[in-house]
C-alpha positions as CSV (number, residue, x, y, z in Angstrom):
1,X,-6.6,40.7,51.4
2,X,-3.8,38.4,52.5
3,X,0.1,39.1,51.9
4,X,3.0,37.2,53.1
5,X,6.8,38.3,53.0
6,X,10.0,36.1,53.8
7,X,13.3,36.8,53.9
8,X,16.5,34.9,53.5
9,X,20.2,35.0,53.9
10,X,23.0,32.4,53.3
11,X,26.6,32.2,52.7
12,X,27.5,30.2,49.4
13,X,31.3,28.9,48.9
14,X,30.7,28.3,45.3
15,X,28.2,28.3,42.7
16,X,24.9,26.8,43.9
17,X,21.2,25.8,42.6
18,X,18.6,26.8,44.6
19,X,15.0,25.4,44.5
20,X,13.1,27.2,46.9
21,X,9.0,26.6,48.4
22,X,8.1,29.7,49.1
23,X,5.2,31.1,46.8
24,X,2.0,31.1,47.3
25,X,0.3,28.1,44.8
26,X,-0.5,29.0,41.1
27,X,-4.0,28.4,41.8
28,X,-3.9,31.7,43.6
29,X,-4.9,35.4,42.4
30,X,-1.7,36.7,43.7
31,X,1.1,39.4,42.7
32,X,4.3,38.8,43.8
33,X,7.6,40.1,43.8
34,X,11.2,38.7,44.1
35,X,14.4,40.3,44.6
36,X,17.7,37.7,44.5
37,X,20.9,39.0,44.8
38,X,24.6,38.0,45.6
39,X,26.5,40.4,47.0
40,X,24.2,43.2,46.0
41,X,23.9,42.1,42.2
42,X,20.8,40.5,40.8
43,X,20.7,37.0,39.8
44,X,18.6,35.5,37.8
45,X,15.5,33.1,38.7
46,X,12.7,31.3,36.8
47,X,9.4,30.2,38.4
48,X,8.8,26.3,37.8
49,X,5.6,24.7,37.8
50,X,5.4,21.2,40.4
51,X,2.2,19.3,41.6
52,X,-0.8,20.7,43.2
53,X,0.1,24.0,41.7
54,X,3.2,24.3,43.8
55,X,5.5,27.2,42.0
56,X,9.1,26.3,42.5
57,X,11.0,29.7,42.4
58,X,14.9,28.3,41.3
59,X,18.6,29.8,40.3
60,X,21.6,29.5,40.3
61,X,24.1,31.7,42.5
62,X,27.7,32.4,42.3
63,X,29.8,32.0,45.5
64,X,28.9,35.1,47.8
65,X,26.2,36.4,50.2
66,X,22.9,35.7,48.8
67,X,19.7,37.4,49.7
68,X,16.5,36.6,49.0
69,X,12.9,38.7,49.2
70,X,9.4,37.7,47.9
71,X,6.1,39.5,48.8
72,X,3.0,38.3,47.5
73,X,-0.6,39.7,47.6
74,X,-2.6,37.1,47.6
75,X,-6.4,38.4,47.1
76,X,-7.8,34.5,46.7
77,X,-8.1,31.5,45.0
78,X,-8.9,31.7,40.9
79,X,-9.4,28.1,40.5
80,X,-9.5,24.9,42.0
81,X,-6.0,23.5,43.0
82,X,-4.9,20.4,40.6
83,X,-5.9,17.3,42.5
84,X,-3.5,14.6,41.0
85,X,-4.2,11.1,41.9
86,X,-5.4,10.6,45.5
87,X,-4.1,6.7,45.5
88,X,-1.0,7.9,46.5
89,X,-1.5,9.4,49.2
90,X,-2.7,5.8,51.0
91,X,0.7,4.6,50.8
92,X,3.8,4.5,53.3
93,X,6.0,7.4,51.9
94,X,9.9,8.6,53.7
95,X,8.5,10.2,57.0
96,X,5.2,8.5,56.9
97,X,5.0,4.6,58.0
98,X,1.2,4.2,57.7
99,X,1.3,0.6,57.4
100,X,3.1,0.0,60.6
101,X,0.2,1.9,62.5
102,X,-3.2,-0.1,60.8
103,X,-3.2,-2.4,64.3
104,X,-3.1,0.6,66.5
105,X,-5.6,2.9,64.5
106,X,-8.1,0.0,64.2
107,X,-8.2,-0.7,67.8
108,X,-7.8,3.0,68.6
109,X,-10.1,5.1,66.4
110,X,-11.5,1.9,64.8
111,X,-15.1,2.4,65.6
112,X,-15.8,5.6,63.9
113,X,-15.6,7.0,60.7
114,X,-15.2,9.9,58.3
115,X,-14.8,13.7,60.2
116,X,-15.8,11.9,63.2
117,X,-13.0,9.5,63.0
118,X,-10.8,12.6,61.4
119,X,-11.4,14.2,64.5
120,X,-10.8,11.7,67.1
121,X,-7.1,11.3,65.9
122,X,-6.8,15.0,65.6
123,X,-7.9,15.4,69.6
124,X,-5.3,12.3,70.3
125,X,-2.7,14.0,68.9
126,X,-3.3,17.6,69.9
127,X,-3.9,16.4,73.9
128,X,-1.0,13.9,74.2
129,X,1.9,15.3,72.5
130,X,4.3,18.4,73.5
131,X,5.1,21.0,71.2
132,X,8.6,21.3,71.8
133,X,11.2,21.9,69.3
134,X,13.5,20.2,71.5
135,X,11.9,16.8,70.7
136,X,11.9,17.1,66.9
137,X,14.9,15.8,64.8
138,X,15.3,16.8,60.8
139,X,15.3,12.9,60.0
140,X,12.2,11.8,62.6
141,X,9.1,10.0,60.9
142,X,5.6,9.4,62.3
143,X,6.7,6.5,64.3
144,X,9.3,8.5,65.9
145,X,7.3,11.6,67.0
146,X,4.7,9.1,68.4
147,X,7.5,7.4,70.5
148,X,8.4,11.3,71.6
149,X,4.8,12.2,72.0
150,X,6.0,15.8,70.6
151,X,7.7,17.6,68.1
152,X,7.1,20.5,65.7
153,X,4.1,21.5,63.0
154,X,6.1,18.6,60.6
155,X,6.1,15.9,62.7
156,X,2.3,16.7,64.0
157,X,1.3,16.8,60.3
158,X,3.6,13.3,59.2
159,X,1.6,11.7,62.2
160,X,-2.0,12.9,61.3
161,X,-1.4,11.9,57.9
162,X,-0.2,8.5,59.1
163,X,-3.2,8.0,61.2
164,X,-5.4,8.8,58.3
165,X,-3.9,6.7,55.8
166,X,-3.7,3.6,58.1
167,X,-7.1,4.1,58.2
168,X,-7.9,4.1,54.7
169,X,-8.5,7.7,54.5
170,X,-5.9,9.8,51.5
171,X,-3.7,12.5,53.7
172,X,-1.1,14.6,52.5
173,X,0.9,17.4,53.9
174,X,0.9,20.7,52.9
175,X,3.4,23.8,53.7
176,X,1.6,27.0,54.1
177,X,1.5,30.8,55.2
178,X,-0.3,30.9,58.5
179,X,-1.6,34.5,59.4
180,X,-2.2,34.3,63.0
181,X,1.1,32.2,63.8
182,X,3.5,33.1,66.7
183,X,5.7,33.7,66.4
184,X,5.3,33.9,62.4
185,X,7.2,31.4,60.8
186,X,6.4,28.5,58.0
187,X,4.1,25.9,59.1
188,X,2.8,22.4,58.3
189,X,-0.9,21.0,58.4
190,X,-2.4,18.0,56.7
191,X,-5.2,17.8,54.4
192,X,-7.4,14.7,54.2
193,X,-9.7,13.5,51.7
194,X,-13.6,12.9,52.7
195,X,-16.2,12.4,50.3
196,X,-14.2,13.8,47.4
197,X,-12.9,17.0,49.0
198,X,-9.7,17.8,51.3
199,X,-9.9,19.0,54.4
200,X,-7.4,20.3,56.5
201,X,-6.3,19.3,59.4
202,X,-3.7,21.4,62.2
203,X,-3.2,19.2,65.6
204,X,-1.2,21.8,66.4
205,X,-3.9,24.1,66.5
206,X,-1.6,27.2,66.6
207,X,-3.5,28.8,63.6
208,X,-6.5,29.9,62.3
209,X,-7.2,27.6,59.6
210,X,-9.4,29.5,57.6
211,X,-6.6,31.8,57.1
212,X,-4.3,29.5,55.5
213,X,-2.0,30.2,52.4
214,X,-1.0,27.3,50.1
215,X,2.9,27.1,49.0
216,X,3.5,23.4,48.3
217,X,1.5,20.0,48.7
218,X,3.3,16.5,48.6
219,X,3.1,13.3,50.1
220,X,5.3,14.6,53.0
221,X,8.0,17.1,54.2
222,X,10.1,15.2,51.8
223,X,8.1,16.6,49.1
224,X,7.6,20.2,50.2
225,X,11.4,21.5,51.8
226,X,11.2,25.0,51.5
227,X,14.9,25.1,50.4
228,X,16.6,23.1,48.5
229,X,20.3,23.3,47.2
230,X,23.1,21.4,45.0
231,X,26.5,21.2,44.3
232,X,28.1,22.9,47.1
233,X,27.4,23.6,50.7
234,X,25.5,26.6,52.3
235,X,25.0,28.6,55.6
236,X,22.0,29.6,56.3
237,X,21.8,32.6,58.5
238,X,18.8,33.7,58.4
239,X,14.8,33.4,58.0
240,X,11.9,35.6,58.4
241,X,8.5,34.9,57.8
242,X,5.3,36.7,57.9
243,X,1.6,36.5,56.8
244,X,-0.6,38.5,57.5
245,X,-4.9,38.5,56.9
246,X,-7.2,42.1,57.2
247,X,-10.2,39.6,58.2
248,X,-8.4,38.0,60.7
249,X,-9.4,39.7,64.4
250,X,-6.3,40.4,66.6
251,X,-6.0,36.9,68.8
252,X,-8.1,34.5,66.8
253,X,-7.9,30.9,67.6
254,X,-8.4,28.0,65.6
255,X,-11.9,26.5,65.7
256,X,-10.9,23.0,65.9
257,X,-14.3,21.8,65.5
258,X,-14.8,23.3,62.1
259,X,-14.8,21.6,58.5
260,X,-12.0,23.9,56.8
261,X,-10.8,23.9,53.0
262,X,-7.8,25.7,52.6
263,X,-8.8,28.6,50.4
């Protein structure tokens, strides 16, 4: 059994929508249960259906102190998750500039192919950038964070996925729950696409993988913002995040070496 609770808090000036990431994917067997309210009263939300399953949990809040709560029980997956079109995830999209990295990967990781090649841009990544928050900016693409060598979960994810496509291998990013994380918090990974099924791939490695919880799939972070909001500014004051797996052992690591479908 895996569950996952988060927590939010922000300070609205006026009436806002809200679109937020935060459920686990409809492909999932999982109960939840949400609590919104403004200044202690309830507001109203609605559950709306995006690609790959993603379940977009929106409202609209009057000006006041909103607070948010979802748990979820997620006790596996009931179905396959909807696959849409893998063409598109070959193509240069807002934080992913795969066509300006085909010289590179050709001469780099040019010589092999499939997991092997999968893995070889995985290990360049994971050995030769800094995970450093310091280094990562809200508006930095693939290009960028291999100019830093570093960066968060995103911008490790927006350059595998750049690697991959400019290889001619589909990648896509996905935001997930990651039992195992710390400190808890959202994370990133990519998924790639090898002889018709997706794989995911964590250059971060600061997860188990097989432990992973699907929110929201998309082309990029673009796609997959765990918040969204419209028509007047907010303050965000706080986030909490955690996800927790009973087969998980205390301290496990990532097996980098293993072929992992995010289930």
């Amino acid at each position: 059994m895996r569950t996952t609770h988060a927590t939010f808090s922000m300070s609205l000036v006026g009436e806002t929508d809200v679109t937020l990431l935060v459920l686990p994917a409809a492909a999932y067997a999982s109960d939840d249960r949400i609590d919104v309210t403004v200044d202690g009263a309830p507001v109203g939300w609605r559950i709306q259906p995006a690609q790959h399953d993603t379940r977009e949990l929106v409202f609209t809040a009057p000006a006041g102190q909103l607070e948010v709560e979802i748990r979820s029980t997620v006790s596996g997956l009931e179905r396959p998750v909807d696959e849409g079109d893998p063409a598109r995830y070959l193509d240069d999209s807002r934080y992913v500039e795969a066509s300006a990295l085909r010289g590179f990967v050709d001469e780099r990781f040019g010589r092999a192919s499939g997991h092997e090649q999968i893995a070889a841009m995985r290990n360049w990544i994971a050995r030769g950038f800094t995970y450093s928050p310091s280094l990562s900016e809200i508006d930095d693409t693939a290009v960028d964070t291999i100019r830093k060598s570093g960066g968060m979960c995103r911008d490790y994810a927006h350059v595998m996925i750049a690697l991959a496509r400019a290889a001619g291998i589909p990648a896509r990013y996905v935001g997930v729950y990651a039992p195992g994380l710390r400190p808890p918090d959202f994370h990133a990974v990519a998924e790639v696409l090898i002889d018709g099924e997706w794989f995911v791939v964590d250059p971060t490695g600061l997860a188990p993988r097989q432990s992973l919880i699907r929110i929201a799939t998309g082309a990029d972070a673009l796609e997959t913002a765990w918040a969204t909001t419209a028509r007047n500014p907010i303050t965000l004051q706080s986030v909490a995040v955690r996800a927790e797996d009973d087969a998980l052992e205390e301290g496990a690591m990532d097996d980098v070496r293993a072929l992992v479908r995010i289930g």
